[in-house]
N, CA, C and O atoms as a GROMACS GRO file, in nm:
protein
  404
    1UNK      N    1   1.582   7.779  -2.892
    1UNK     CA    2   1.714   7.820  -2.846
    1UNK      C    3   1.736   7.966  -2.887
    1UNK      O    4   1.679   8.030  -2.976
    2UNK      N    5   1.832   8.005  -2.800
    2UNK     CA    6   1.864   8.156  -2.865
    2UNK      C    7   1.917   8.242  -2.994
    2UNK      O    8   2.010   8.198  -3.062
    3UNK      N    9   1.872   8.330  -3.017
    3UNK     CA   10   1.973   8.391  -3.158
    3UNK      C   11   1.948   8.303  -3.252
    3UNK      O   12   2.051   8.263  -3.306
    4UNK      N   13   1.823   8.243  -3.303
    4UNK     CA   14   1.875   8.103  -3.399
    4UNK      C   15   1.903   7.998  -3.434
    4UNK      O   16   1.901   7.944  -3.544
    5UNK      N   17   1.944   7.948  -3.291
    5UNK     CA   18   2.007   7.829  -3.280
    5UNK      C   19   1.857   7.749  -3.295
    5UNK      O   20   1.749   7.806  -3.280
    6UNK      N   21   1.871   7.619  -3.325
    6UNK     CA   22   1.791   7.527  -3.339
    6UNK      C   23   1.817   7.356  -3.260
    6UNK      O   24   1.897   7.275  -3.308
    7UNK      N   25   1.758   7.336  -3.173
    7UNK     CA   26   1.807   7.197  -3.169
    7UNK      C   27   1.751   7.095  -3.265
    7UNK      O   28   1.633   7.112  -3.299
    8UNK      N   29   1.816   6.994  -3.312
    8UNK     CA   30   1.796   6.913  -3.418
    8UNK      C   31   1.778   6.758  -3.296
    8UNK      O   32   1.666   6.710  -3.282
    9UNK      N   33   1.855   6.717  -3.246
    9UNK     CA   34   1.827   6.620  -3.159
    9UNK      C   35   1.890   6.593  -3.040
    9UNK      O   36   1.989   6.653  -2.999
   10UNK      N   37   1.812   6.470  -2.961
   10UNK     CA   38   1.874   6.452  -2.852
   10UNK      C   39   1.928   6.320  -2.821
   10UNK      O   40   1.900   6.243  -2.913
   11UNK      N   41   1.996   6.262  -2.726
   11UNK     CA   42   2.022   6.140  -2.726
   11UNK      C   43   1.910   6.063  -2.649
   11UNK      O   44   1.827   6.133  -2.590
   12UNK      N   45   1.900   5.936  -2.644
   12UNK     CA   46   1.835   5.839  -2.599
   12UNK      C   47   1.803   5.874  -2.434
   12UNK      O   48   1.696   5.863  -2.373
   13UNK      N   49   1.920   5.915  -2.390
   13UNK     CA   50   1.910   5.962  -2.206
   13UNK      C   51   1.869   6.110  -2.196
   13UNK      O   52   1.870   6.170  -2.089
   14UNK      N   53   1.829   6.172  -2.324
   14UNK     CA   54   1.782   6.312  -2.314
   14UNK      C   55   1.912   6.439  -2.314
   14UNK      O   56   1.898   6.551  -2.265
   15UNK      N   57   2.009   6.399  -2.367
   15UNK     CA   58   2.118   6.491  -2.352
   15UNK      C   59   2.117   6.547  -2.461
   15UNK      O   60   2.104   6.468  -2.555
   16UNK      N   61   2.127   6.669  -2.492
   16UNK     CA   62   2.184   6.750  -2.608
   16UNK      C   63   2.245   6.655  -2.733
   16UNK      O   64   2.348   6.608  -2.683
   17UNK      N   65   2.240   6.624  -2.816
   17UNK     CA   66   2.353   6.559  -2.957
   17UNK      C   67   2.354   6.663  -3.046
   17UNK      O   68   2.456   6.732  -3.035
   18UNK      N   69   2.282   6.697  -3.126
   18UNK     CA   70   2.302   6.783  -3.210
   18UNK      C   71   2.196   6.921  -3.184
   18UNK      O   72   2.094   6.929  -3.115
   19UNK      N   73   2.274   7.037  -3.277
   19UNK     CA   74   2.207   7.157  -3.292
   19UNK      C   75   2.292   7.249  -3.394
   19UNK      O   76   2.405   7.235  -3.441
   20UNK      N   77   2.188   7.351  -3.410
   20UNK     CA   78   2.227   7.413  -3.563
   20UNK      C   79   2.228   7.544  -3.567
   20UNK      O   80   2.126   7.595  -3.522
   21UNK      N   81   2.299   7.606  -3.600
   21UNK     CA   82   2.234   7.781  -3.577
   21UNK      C   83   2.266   7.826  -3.760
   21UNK      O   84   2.374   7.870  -3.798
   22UNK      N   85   2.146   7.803  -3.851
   22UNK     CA   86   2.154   7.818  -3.998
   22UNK      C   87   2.222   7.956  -4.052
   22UNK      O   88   2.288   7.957  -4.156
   23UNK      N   89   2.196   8.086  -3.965
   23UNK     CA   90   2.247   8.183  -4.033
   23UNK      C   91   2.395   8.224  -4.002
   23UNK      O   92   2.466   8.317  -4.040
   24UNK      N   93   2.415   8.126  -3.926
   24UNK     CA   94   2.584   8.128  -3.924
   24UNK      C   95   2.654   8.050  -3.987
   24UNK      O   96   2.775   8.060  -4.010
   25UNK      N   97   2.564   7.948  -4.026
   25UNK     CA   98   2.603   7.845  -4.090
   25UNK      C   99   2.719   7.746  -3.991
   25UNK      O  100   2.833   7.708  -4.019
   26UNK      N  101   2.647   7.727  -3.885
   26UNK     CA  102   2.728   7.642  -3.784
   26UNK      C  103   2.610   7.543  -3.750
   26UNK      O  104   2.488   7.552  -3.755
   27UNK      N  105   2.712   7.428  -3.707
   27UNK     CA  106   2.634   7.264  -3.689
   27UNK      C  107   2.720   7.212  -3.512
   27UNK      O  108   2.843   7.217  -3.521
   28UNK      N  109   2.685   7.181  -3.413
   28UNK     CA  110   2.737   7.183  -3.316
   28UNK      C  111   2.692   7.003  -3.310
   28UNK      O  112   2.573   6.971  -3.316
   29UNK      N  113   2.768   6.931  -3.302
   29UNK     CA  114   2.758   6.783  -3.241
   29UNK      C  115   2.794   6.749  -3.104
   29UNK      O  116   2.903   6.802  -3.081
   30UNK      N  117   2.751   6.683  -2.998
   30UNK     CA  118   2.800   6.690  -2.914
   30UNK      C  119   2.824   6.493  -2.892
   30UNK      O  120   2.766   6.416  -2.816
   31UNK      N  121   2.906   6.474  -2.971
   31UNK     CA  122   2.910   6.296  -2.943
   31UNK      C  123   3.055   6.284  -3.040
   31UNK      O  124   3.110   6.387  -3.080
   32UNK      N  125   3.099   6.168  -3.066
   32UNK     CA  126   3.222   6.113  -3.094
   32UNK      C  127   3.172   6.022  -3.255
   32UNK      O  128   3.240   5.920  -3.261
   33UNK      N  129   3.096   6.031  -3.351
   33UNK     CA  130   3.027   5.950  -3.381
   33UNK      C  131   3.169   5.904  -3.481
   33UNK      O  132   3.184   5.792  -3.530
   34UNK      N  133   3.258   6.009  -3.493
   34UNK     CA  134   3.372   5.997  -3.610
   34UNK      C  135   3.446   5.813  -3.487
   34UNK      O  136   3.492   5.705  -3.525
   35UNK      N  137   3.435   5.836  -3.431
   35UNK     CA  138   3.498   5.672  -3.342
   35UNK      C  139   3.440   5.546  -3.411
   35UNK      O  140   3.324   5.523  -3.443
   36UNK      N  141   3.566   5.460  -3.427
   36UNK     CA  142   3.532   5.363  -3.478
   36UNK      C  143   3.492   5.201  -3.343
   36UNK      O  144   3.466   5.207  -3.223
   37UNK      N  145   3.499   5.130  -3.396
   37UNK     CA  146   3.491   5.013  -3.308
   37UNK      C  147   3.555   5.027  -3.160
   37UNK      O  148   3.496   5.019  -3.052
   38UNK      N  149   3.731   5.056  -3.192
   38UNK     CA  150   3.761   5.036  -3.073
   38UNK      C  151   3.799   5.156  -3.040
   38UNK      O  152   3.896   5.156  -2.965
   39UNK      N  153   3.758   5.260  -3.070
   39UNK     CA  154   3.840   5.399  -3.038
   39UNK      C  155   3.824   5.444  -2.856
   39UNK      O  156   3.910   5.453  -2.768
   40UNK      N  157   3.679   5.463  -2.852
   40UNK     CA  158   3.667   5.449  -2.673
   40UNK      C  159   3.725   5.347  -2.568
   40UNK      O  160   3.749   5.367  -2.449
   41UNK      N  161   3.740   5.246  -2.632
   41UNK     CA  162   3.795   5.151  -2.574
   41UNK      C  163   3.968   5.169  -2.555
   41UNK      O  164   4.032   5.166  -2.450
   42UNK      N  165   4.000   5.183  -2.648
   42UNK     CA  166   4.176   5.247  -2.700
   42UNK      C  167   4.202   5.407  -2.579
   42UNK      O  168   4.293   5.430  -2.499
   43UNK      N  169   4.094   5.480  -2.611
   43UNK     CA  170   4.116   5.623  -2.515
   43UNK      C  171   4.114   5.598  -2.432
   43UNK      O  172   4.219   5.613  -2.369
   44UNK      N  173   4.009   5.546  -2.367
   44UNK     CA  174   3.978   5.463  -2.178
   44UNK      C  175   4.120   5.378  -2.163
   44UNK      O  176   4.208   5.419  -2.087
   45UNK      N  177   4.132   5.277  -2.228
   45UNK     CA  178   4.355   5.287  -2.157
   45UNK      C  179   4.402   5.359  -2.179
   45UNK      O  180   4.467   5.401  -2.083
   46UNK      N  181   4.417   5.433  -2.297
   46UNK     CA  182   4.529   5.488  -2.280
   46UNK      C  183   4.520   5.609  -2.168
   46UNK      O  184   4.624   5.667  -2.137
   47UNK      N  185   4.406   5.643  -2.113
   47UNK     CA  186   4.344   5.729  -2.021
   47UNK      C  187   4.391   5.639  -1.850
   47UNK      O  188   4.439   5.690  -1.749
   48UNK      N  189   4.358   5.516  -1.875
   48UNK     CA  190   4.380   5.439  -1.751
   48UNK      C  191   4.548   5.408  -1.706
   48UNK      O  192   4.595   5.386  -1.594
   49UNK      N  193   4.610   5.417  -1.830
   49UNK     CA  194   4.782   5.389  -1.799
   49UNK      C  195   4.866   5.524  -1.799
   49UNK      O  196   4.985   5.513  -1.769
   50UNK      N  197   4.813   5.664  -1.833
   50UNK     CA  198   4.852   5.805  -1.795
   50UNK      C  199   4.816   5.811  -1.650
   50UNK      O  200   4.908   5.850  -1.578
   51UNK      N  201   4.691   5.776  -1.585
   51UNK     CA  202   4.657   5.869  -1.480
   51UNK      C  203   4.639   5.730  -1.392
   51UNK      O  204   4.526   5.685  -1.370
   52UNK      N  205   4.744   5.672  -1.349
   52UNK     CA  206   4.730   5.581  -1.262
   52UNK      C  207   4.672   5.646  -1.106
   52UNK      O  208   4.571   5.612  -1.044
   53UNK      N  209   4.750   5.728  -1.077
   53UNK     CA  210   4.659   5.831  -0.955
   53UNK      C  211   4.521   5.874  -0.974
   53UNK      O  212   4.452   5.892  -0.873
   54UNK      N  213   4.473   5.891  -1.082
   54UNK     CA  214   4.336   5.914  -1.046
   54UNK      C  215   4.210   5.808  -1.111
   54UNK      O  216   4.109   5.835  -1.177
   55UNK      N  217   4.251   5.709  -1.074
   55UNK     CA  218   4.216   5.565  -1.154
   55UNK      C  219   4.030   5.583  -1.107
   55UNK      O  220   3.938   5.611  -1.183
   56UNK      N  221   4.027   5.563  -1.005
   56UNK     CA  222   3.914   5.608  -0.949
   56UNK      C  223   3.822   5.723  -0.980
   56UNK      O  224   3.699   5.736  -0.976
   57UNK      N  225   3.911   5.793  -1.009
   57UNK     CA  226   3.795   5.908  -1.114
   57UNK      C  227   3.712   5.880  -1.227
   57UNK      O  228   3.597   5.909  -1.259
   58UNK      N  229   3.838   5.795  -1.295
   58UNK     CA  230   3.834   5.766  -1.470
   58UNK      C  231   3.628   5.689  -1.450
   58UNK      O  232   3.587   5.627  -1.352
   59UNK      N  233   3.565   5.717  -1.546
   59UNK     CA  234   3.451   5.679  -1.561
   59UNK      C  235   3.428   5.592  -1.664
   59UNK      O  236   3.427   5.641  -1.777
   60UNK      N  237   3.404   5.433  -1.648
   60UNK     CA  238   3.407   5.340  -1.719
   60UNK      C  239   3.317   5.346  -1.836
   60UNK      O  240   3.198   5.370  -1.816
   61UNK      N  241   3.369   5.322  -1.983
   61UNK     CA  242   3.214   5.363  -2.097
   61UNK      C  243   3.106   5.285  -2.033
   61UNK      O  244   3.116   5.191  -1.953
   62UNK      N  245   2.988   5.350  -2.090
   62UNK     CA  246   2.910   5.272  -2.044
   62UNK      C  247   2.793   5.281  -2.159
   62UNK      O  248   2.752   5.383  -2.214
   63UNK      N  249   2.752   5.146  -2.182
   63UNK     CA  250   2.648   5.148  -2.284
   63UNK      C  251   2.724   5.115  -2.370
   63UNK      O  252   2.675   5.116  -2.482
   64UNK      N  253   2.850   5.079  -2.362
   64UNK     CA  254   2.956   4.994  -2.534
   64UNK      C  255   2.961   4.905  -2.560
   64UNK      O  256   2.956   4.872  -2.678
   65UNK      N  257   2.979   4.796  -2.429
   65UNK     CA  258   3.065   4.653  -2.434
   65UNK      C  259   2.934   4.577  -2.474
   65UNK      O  260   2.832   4.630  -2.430
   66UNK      N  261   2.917   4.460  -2.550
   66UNK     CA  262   2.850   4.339  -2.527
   66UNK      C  263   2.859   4.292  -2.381
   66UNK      O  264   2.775   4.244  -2.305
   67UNK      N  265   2.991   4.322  -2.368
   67UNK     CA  266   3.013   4.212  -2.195
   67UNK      C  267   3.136   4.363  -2.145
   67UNK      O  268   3.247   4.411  -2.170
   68UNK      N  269   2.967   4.388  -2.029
   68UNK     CA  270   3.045   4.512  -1.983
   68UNK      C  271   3.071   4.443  -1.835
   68UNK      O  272   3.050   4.518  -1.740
   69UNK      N  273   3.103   4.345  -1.814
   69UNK     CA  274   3.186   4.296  -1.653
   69UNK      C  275   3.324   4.315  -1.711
   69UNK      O  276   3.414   4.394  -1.680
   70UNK      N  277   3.316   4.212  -1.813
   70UNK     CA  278   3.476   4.199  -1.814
   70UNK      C  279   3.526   4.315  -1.942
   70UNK      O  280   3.644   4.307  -1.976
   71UNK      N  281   3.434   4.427  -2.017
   71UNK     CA  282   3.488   4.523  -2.087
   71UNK      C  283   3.498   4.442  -2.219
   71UNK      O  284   3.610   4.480  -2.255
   72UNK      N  285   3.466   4.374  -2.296
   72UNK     CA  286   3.481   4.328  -2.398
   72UNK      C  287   3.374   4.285  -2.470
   72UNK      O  288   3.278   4.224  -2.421
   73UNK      N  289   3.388   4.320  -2.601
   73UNK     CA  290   3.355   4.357  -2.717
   73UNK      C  291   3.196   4.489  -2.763
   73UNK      O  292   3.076   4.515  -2.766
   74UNK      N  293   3.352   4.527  -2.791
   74UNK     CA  294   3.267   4.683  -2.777
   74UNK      C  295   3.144   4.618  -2.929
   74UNK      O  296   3.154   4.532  -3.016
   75UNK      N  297   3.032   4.729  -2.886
   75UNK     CA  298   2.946   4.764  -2.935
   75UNK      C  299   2.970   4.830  -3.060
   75UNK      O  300   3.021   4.939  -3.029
   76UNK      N  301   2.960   4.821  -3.197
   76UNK     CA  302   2.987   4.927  -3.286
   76UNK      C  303   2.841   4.986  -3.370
   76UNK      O  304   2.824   4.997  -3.492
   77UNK      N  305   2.733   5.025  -3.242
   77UNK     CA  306   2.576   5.011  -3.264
   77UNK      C  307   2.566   5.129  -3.337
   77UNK      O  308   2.450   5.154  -3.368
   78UNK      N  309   2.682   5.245  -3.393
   78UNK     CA  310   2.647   5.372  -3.465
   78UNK      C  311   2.670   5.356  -3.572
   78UNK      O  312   2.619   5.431  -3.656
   79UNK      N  313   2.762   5.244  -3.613
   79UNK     CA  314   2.826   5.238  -3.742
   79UNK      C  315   2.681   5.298  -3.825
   79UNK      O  316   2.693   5.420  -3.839
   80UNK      N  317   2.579   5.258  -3.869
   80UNK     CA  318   2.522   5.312  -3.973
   80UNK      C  319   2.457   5.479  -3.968
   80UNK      O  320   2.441   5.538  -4.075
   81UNK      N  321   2.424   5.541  -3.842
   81UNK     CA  322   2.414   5.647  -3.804
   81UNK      C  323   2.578   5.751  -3.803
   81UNK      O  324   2.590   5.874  -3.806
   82UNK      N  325   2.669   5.656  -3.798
   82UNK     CA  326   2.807   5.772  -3.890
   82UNK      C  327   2.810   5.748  -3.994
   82UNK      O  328   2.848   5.849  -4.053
   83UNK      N  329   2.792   5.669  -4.061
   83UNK     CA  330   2.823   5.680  -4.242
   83UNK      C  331   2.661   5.755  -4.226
   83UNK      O  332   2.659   5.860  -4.162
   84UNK      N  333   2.612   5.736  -4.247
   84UNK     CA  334   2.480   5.836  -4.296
   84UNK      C  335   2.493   5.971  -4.223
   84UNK      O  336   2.427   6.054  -4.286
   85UNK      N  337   2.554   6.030  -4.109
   85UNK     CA  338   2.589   6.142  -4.095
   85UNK      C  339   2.624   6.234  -4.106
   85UNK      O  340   2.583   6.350  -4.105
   86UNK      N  341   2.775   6.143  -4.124
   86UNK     CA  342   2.896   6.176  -4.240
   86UNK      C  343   2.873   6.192  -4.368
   86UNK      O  344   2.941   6.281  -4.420
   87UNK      N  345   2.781   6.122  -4.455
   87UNK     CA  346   2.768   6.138  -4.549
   87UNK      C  347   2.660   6.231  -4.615
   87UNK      O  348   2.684   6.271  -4.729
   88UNK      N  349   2.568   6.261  -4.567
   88UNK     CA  350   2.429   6.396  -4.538
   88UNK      C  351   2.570   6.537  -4.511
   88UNK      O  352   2.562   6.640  -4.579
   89UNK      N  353   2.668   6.522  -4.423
   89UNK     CA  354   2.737   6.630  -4.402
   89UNK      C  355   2.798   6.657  -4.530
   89UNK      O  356   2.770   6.769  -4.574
   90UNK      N  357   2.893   6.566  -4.622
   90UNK     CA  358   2.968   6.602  -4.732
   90UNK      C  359   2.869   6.649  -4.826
   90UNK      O  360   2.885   6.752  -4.893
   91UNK      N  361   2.736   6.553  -4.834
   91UNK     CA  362   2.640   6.629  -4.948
   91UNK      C  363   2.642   6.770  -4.897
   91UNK      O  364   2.707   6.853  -4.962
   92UNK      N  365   2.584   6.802  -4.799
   92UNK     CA  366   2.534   6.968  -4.801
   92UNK      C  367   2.720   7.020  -4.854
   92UNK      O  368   2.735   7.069  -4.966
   93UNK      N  369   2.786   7.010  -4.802
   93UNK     CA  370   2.859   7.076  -4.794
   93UNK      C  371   2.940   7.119  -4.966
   93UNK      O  372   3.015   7.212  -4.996
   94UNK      N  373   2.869   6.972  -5.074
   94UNK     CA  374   2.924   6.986  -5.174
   94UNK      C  375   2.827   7.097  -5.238
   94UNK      O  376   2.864   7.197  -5.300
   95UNK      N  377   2.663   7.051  -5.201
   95UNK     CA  378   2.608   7.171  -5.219
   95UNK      C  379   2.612   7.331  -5.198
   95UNK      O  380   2.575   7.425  -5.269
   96UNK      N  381   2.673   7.321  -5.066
   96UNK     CA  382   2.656   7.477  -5.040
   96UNK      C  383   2.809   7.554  -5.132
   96UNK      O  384   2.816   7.675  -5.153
   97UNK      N  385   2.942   7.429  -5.186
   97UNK     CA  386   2.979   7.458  -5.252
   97UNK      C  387   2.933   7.553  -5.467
   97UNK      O  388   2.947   7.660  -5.526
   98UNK      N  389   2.889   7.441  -5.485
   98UNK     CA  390   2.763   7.503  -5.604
   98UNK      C  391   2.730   7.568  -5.598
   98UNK      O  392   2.725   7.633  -5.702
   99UNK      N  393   2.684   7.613  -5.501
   99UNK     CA  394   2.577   7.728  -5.491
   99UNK      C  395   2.658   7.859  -5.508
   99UNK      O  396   2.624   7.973  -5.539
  100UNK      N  397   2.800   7.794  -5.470
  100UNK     CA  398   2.853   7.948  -5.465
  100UNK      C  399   2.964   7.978  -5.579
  100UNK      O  400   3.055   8.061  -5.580
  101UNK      N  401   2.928   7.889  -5.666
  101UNK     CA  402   2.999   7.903  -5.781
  101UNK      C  403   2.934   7.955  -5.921
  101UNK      O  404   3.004   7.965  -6.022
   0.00000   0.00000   0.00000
């Protein structure tokens, strides 16, 4: 990548997820991983009962539900890939604190 940047990974369908550019000290995520169980599920209505006119646009999750006919019971298949994310992030970050003390 340019200037630095580094990609670190991609998703399963080949899309961008993460990347890094170290001498700026910037981390770019491109996913929701901070969402819990039902958070996509919660946004997608509350997304579906704002925009009744463009209902047809709205793009159903896909890849969440156990039972994606009838939309129910979401998937919570990241839970251990956000706590270990999240938690690799607070380490560095307590580190790069130290360092500067």
């Amino acid at each position: 990548m340019a200037g630095g940047a580094q990609e670190i990974a991609r998703s399963q369908t080949g899309h961008l997820f993460l990347f890094t550019h170290p001498a700026k000290h910037r981390t770019f995520l491109f996913a929701h991983l901070e969402y819990g169980r039902n958070a996509l599920k919660e946004e997608y209505q509350r997304e579906w009962q704002a925009k009744v006119a463009q209902r047809t646009l709205l793009a159903r999750p896909q890849h969440y539900y156990l039972d994606e006919t009838n939309q129910a019971q979401p998937d919570f298949s990241w839970e251990e890939t956000q706590r270990i994310f999240f938690q690799n992030w607070l380490d560095l970050v307590a580190r790069r604190k130290e360092e500067k003390v």
